[in-house]
C-alpha positions in Angstrom: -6.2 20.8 25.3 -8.6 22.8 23.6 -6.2 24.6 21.4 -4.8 20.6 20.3 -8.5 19.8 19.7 -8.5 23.0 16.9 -5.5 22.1 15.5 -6.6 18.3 15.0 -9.8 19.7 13.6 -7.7 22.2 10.6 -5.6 18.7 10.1 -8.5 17.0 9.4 -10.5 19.4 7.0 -10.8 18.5 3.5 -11.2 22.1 2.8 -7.3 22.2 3.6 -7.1 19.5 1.3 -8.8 21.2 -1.5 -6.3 24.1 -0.8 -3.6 22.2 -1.4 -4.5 20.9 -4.1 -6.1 24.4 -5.7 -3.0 26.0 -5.2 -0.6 23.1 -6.9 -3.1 23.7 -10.0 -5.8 20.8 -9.4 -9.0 22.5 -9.8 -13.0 21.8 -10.8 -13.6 22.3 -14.3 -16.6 25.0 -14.6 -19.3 22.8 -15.0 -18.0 20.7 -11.7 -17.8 23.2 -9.1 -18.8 22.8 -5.8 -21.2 25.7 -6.3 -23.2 23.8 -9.1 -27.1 23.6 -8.7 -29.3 21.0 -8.6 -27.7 18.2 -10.4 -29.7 15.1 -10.8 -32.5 16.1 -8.7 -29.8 16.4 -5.5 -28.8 20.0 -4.2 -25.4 20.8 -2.9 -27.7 22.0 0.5 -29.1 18.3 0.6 -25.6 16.7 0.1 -24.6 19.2 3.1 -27.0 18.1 5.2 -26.6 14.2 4.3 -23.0 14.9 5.0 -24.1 16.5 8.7 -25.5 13.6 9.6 -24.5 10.3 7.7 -21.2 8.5 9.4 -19.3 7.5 6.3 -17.5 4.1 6.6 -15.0 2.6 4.4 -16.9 4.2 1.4 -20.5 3.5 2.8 -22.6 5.2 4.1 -24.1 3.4 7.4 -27.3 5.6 9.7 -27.3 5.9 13.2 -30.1 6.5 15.6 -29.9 10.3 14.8 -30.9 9.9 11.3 -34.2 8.4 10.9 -35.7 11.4 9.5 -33.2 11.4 6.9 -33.5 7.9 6.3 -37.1 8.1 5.3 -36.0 11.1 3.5 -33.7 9.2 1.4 -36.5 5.9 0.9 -38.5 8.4 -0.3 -36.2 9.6 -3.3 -34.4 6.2 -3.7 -33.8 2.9 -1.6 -31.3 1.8 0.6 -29.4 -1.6 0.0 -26.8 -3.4 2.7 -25.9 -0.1 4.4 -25.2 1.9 0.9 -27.6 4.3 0.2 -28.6 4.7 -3.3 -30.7 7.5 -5.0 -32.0 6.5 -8.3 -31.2 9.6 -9.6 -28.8 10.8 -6.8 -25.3 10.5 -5.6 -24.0 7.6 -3.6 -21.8 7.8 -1.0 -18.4 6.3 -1.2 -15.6 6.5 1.0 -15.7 10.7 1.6 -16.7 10.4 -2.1 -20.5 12.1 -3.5 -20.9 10.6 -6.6 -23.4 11.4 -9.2 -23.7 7.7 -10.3 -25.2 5.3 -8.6 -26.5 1.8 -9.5 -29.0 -0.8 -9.2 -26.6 -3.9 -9.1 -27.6 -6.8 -6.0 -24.2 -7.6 -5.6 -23.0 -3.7 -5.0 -21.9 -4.3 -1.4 -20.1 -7.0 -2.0 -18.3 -5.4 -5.5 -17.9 -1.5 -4.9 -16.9 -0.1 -8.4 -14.3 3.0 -8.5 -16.5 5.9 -9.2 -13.9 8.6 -8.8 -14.7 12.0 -9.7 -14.2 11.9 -14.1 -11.2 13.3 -15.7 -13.8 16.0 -17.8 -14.6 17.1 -13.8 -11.3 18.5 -12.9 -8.5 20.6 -14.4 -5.0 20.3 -14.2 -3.1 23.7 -14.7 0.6 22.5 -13.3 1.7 19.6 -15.2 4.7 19.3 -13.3 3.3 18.8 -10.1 1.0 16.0 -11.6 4.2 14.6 -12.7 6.1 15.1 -9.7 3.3 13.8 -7.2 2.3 11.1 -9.1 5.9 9.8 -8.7 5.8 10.5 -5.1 2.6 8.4 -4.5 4.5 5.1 -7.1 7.3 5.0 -4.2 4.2 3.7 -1.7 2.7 1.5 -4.3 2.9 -2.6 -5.0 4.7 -1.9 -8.2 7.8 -0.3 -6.5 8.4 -2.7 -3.9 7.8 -5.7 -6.4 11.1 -4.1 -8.1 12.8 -2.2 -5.6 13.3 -4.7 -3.6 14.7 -7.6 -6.2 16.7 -5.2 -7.7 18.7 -4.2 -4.0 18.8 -8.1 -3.9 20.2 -9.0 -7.1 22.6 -5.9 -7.4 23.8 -4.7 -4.5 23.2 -6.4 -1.0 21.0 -9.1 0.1 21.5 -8.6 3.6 20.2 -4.9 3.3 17.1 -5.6 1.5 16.1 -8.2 4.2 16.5 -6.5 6.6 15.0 -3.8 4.8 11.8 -5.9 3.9 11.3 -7.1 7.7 11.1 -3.3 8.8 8.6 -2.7 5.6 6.8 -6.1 6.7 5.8 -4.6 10.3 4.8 -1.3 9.1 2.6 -2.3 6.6 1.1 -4.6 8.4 0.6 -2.7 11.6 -0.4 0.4 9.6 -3.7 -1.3 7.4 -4.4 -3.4 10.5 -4.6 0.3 12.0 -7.0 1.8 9.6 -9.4 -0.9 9.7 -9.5 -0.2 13.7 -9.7 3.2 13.5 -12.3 3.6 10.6 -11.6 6.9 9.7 -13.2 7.9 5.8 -10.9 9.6 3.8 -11.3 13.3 2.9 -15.2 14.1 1.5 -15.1 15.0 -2.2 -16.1 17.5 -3.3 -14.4 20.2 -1.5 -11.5 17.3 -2.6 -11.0 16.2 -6.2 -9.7 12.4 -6.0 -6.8 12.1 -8.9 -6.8 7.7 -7.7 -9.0 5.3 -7.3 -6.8 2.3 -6.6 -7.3 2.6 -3.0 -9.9 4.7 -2.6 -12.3 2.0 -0.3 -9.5 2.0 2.3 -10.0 4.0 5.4 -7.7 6.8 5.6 -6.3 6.9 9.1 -3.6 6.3 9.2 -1.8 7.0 5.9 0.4 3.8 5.8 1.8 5.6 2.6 3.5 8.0 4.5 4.4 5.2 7.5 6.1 3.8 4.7 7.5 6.1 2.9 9.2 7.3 6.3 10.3 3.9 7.2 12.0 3.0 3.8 13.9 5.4 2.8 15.4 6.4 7.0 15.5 2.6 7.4 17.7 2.6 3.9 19.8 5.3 5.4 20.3 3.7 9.1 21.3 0.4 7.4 23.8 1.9 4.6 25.4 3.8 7.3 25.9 0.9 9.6 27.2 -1.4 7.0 29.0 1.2 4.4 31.1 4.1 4.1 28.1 6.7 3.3 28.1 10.3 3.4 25.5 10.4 6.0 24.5 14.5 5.5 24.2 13.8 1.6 21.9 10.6 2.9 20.1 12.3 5.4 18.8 14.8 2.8 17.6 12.7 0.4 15.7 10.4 2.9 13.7 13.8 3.6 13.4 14.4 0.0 12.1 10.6 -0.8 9.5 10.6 2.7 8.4 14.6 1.8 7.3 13.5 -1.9 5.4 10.6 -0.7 3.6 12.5 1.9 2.7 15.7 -0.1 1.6 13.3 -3.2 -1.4 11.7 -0.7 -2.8 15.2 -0.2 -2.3 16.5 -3.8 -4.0 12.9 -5.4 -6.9 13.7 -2.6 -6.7 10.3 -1.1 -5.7 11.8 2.7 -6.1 14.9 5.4 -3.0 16.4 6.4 -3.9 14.7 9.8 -4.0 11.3 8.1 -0.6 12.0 6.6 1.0 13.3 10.1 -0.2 10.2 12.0 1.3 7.9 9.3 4.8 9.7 9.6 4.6 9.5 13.7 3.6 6.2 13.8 6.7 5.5 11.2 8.8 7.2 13.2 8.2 4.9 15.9 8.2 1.7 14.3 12.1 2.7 13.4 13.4 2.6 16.4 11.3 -0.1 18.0 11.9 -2.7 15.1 15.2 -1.7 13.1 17.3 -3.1 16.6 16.8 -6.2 16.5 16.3 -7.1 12.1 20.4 -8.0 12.4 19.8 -10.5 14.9 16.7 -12.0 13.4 18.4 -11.7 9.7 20.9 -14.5 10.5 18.3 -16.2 12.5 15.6 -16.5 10.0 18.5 -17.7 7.3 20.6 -19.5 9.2 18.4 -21.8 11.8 17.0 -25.2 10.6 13.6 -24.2 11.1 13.7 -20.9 9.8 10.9 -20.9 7.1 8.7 -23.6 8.9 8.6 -21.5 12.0 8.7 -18.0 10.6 6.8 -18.7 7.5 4.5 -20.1 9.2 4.5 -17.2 11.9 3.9 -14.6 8.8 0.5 -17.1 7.7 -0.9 -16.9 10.7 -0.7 -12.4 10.8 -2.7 -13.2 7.5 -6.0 -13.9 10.0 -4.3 -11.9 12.7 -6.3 -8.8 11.1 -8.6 -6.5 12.3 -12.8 -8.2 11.2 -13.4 -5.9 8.3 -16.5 -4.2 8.7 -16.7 -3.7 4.9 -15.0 -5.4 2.4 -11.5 -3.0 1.0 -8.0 -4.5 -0.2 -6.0 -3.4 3.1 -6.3 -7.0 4.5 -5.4 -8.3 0.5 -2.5 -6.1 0.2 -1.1 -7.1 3.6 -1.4 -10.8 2.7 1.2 -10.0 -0.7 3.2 -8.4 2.1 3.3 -11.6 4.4 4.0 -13.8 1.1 6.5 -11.6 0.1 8.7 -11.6 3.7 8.0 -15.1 3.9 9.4 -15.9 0.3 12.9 -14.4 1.0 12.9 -15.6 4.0 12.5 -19.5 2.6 14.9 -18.7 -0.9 18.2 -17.3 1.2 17.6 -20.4 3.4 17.6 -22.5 0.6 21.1 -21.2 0.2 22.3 -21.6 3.4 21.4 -24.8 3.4 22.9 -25.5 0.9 26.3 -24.9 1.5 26.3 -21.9 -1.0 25.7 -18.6 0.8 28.4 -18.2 3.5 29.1 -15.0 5.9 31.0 -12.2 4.7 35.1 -12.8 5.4 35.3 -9.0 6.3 33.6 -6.5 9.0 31.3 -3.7 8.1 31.7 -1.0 7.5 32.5 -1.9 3.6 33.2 0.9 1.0 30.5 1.8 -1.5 30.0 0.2 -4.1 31.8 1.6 -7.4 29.4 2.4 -10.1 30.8 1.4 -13.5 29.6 0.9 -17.1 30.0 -3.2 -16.8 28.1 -2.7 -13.4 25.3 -0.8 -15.5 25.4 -3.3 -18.4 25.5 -6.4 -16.2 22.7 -5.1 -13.8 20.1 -4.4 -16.4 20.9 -7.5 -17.8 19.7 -8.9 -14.4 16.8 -6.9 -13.8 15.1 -7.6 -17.3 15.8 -11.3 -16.8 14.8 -11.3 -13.4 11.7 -9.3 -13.7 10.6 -11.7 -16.8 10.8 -14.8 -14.8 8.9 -13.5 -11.9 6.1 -12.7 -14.1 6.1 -15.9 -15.4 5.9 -17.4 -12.0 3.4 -14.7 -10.9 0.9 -15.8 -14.6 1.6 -19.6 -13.4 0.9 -19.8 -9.8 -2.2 -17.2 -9.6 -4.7 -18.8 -11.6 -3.1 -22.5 -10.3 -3.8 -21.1 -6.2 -7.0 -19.7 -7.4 -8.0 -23.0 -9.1 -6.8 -25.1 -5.8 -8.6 -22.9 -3.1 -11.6 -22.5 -4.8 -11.6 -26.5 -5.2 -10.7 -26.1 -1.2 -13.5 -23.6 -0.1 -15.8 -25.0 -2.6 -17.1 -22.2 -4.6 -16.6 -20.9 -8.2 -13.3 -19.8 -9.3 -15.4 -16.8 -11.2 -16.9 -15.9 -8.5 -14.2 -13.0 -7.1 -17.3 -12.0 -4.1 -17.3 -15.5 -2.9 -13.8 -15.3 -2.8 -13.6 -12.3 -0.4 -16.5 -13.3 1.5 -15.3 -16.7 2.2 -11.5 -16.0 3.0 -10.1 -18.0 0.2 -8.6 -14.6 -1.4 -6.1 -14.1 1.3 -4.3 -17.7 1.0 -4.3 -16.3 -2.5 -2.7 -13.8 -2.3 -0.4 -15.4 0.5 0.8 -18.4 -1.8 1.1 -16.3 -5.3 4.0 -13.8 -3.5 5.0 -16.3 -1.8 6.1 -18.0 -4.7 7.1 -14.9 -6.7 9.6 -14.0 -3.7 11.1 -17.4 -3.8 11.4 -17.1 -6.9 13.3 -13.7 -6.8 15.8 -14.5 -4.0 15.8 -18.1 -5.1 15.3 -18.9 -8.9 16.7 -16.0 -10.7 20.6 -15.7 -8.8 20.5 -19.7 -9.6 20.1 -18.7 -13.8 21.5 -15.7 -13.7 24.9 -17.5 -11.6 24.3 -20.1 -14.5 24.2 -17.6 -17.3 27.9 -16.1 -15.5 25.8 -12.2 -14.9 25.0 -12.8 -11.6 27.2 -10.3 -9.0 30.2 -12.0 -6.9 29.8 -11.0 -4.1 25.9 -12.7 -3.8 27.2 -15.9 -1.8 28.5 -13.8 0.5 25.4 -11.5 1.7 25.2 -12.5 5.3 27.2 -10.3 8.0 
């Protein structure tokens, strides 16, 4: 036990971190390092002791009974405001991050600004590991699913990207409901130089990029080899490749411990198995049933309040919301289909060869993708401001007035409704044009097996 309870400590050190990161080239500038004196009237022995004592929550800094002495300590030199502690001419605290700004703004608990460590701070002496990482960490973000996932859809199988996108659904979900539980900071900087800011007021515990980037890319592989003709070895490899970038990319950018990144691949590797079973079976029943998208639909609204009370506002319960919207739109468009008479099961039995890649298959898909990808964003610029406009009519309170928003619980419909209608629009909308325009593939009307 006690040699478990030393090796969860080293996995949770953000001096590991800052070794990671110092030996792929990421590395103060001189006039940043963590042996710098007094700055700004702080010294790096005050910001160790702060750090002995102060219980860092979701990027705030919140005092227990232990630290009265340094609270009066810190009202001395600055105030305190809604749990943040602010130094006039100190650092704040934010999420694991000592920052040498800090600000006198009322509404600062209810808007934390990024105050990540500046660019003139830190040095980057490998440029292609910045490359590299930086592409591991896009394969966890919003902006590859929003395409990954239409473009399985509209060039290669339907049935796999649902099924897909329910697996992806539950690990999200499960794995920000899990940080907000948990509360764990992410690693202090410095000794760890943060290289991204955009979710840098989530907890860190578990790292749901590395839940998902083990569950897509093994879910991908399970699912290709049960409905085609793969060279599983060849597969196998490049799943490890795909979830090894993702995970080694949240340690280099600073944003998680190596313990952080572990848990998020356990916990993935049990969602596969305890969810990928049964996503055939719910597949036909979420398309095919009559009350598919008012029962289901209505099933993935509801996990929207499902979530953990936030203690502090961050944009894990937001960005599962887009997740929800998102299942819940293909859900509702390949119904549409179904109901319609035009989507019809498959004539032959898995497994199916791979698909042959030509230069009309190359042409005729990026033809797809650039059309498809412009209509969604039309959708996406019509029915944001539109949803914000109605719930903000709804809840009462200015549409300007983004706190309000998050405060009151009208962001979450929000965000619910806008990928909602995006996702509809993707599975829906763009095979109708493209089948119009004579681009869209042949075998779409036949994605259910």
């Amino acid at each position: 036990m006690e040699n478990i309870t030393k090796l969860v400590s080293v996995l949770k050190s953000p001096e590991l971190v800052a070794d990671f990161q110092k030996r792929c080239g990421v590395e103060f500038s001189g006039s940043e390092t963590e042996n710098r004196p007094k700055k700004n009237g702080i010294t790096k022995e005050k910001n160790q002791v702060e750090s002995e004592f102060l219980r860092h929550r979701n990027g705030y800094v919140n005092l227990n009974e232990q630290t009265e002495s340094l609270n009066e300590s810190c009202k001395s030199n600055g105030h305190m405001k809604n749990g943040y502690t602010v130094d006039g001419s100190g650092p704040t605290h934010k999420n694991g991050l000592i920052s040498p700004h800090s600000t006198n703004d009322e509404n600062h608990s209810q808007k934390p600004q990024e105050e990540d460590l500046e660019k003139s701070s830190f040095k980057i002496n490998n440029q292609l590991y910045f490359i590299l990482f930086h592409f591991g960490a896009s394969l966890g973000n919003e902006i590859f699913y929003l395409f990954f996932f239409p473009f399985v859809h509209w060039n290669f199988d339907g049935t796999l990207m649902r099924q897909m996108a329910f697996v992806w659904h539950v690990a999200m979900w499960a794995g920000q409901a899990l940080k907000d539980i948990i509360c764990w900071p992410r690693p202090a900087s410095p000794p760890v130089i943060k290289l991204e800011s955009r979710y840098s007021l989530e907890y860190g515990m578990p790292s749901t990029h590395a839940t998902v980037g083990t569950v897509i890319p093994f879910s991908l592989l399970i699912l290709l080899h049960r409905y085609y003709e793969i060279p599983l070895v060849l597969g196998l490899v490049c799943a490890t490749v795909w979830m090894s970038l993702v995970c080694c990319s949240r340690i280099y950018l600073g944003m998680h411990t190596f313990l952080d990144v572990v848990a998020g691949v356990a916990f993935g590797s049990l969602i596969i198995p305890s969810v990928l079973p049964w996503v055939h079976t719910l597949d036909l029943l979420l398309v095919t049933h009559p009350l598919g998208p008012l029962v289901f639909v209505g099933l993935y609204f509801s996990f929207c309040w499902l979530y953990p009370t936030q203690k502090i506002w961050n944009t894990a319960r937001a960005d599962t919301a887009n997740v929800h919207g998102i299942c819940g739109g293909v859900t509702s468009g390949y119904w549409l289909f179904y109901q319609l008479g035009w989507l019809t099961k498959s004539s032959q039995s898995p497994p199916y060869p791979v698909l042959t890649v030509t230069w009309n298959w190359v042409y005729l898909s990026f033809l797809r993708t650039l059309f498809g990808v412009l209509i969604l964003a039309v959708i996406r610029a019509i029915v944001k401001p539109l949803a914000i406009h109605f719930l903000c009519k709804l809840y009462k309170i200015d549409k300007k007035d983004v706190e309000a928003q998050r405060r009151l619980g009208s962001e979450v419909p929000q965000k619910f409704i806008t990928y909602y209608m995006v996702s509809i629009g993707a599975t829906f909308l763009v095979p109708l044009l493209c089948s119009y325009l004579g681009i869209m593939r042949e075998s779409f009307y036949q994605d259910l097996y």
